[in-house]
ChimeraX commands (.cxc) that place a marker at each C-alpha (Angstrom):
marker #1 position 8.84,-2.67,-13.67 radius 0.5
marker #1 position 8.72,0.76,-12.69 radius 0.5
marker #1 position 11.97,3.08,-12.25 radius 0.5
marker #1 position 12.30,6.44,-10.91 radius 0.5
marker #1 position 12.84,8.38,-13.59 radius 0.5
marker #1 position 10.92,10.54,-15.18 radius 0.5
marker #1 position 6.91,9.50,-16.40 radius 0.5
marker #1 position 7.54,6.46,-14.58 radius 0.5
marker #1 position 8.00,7.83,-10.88 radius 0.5
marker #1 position 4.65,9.92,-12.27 radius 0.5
marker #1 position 2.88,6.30,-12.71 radius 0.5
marker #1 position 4.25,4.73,-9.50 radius 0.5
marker #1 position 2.94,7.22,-7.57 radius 0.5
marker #1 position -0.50,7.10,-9.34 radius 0.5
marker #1 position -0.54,3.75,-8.51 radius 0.5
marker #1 position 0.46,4.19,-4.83 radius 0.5
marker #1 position -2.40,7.29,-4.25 radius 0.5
marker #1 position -4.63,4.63,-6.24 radius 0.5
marker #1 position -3.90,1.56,-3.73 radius 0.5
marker #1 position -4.14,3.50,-1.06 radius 0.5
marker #1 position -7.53,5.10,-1.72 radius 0.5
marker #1 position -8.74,1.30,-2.61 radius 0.5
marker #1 position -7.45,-0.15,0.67 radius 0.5
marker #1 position -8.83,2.80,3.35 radius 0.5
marker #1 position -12.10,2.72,1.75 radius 0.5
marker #1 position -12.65,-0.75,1.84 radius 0.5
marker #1 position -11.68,-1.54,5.38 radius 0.5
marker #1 position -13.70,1.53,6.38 radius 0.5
marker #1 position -16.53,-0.80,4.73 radius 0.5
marker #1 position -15.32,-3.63,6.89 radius 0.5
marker #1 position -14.83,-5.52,3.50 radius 0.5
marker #1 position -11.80,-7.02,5.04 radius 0.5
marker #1 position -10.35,-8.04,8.39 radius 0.5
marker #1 position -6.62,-8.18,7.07 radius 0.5
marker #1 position -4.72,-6.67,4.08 radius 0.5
marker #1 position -1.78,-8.32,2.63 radius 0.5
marker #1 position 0.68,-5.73,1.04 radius 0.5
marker #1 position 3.61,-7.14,-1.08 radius 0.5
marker #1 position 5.80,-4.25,-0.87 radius 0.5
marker #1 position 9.10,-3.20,0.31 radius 0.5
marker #1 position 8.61,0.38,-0.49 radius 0.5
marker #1 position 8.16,2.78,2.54 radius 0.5
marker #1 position 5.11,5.02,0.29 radius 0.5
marker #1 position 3.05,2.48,1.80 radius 0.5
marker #1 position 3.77,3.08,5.59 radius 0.5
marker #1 position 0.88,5.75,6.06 radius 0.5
marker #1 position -1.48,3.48,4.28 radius 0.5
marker #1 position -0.54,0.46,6.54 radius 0.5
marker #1 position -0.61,2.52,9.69 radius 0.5
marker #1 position -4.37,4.30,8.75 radius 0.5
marker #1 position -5.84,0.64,7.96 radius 0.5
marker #1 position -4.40,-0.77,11.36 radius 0.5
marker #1 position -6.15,2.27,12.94 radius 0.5
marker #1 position -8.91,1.20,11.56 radius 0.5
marker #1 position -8.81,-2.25,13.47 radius 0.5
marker #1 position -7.60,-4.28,10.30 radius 0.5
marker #1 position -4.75,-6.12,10.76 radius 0.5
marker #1 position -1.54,-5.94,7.92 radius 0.5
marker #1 position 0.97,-8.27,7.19 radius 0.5
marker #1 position 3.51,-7.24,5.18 radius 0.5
marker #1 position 5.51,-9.21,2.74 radius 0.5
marker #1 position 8.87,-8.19,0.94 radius 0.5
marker #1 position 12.09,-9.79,-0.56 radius 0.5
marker #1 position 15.21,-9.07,0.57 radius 0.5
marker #1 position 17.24,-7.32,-2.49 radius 0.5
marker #1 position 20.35,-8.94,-1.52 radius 0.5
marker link #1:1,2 radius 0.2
marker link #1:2,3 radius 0.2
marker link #1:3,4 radius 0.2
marker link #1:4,5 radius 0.2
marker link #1:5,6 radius 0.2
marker link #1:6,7 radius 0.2
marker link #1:7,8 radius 0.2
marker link #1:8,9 radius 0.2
marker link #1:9,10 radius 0.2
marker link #1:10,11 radius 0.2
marker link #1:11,12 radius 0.2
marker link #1:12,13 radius 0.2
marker link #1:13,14 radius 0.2
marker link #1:14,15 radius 0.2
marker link #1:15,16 radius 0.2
marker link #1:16,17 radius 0.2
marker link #1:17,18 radius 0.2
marker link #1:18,19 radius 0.2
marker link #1:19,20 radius 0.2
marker link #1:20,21 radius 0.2
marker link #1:21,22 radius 0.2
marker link #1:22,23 radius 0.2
marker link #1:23,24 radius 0.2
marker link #1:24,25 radius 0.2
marker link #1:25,26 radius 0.2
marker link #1:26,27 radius 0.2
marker link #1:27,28 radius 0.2
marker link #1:28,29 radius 0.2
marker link #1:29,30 radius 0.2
marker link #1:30,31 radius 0.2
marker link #1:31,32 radius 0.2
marker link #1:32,33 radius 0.2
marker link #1:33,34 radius 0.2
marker link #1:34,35 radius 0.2
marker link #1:35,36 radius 0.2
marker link #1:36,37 radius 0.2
marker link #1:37,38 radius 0.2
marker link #1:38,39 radius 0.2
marker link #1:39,40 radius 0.2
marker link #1:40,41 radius 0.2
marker link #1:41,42 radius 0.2
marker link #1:42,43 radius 0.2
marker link #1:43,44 radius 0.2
marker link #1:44,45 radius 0.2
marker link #1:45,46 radius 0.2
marker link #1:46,47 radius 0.2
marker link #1:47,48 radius 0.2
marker link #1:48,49 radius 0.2
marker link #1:49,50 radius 0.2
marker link #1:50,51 radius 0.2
marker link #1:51,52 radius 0.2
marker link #1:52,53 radius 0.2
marker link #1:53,54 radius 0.2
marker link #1:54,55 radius 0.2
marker link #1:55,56 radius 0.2
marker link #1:56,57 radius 0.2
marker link #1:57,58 radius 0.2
marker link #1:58,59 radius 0.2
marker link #1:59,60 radius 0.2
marker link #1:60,61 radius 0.2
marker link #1:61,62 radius 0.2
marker link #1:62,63 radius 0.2
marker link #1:63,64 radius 0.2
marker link #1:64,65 radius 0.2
marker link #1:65,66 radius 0.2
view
């Protein structure tokens, strides 16, 4: 698990830049019609919103932190 401190915000964002690059360039190469994202955190919301321009449709999963 990843906190935000430190190297490991450093990693998390790798990882976000990295899943992001991953998911745009495959639905540009129509290699999907939906994406799945399992993700509360808001980093993703111009990655969601770029792949729905793109005519791919998102559903988004998360659990409640309560």
């Amino acid at each position: 698990m990843f906190s935000r401190r430190g190297g490991n915000l450093k990693r998390q964002r790798v990882w976000i830049l990295l899943s992001r690059k991953t998911c745009v360039s495959h639905a540009y190469q129509s290699d999907y019609d939906t994406a799945i994202l399992v993700s509360g955190d808001r980093d993703y919301v111009p990655l969601v919103e770029k792949v729905k321009s793109l005519g791919k449709r998102v559903h988004i999963v998360f659990f409640d932190g309560r």
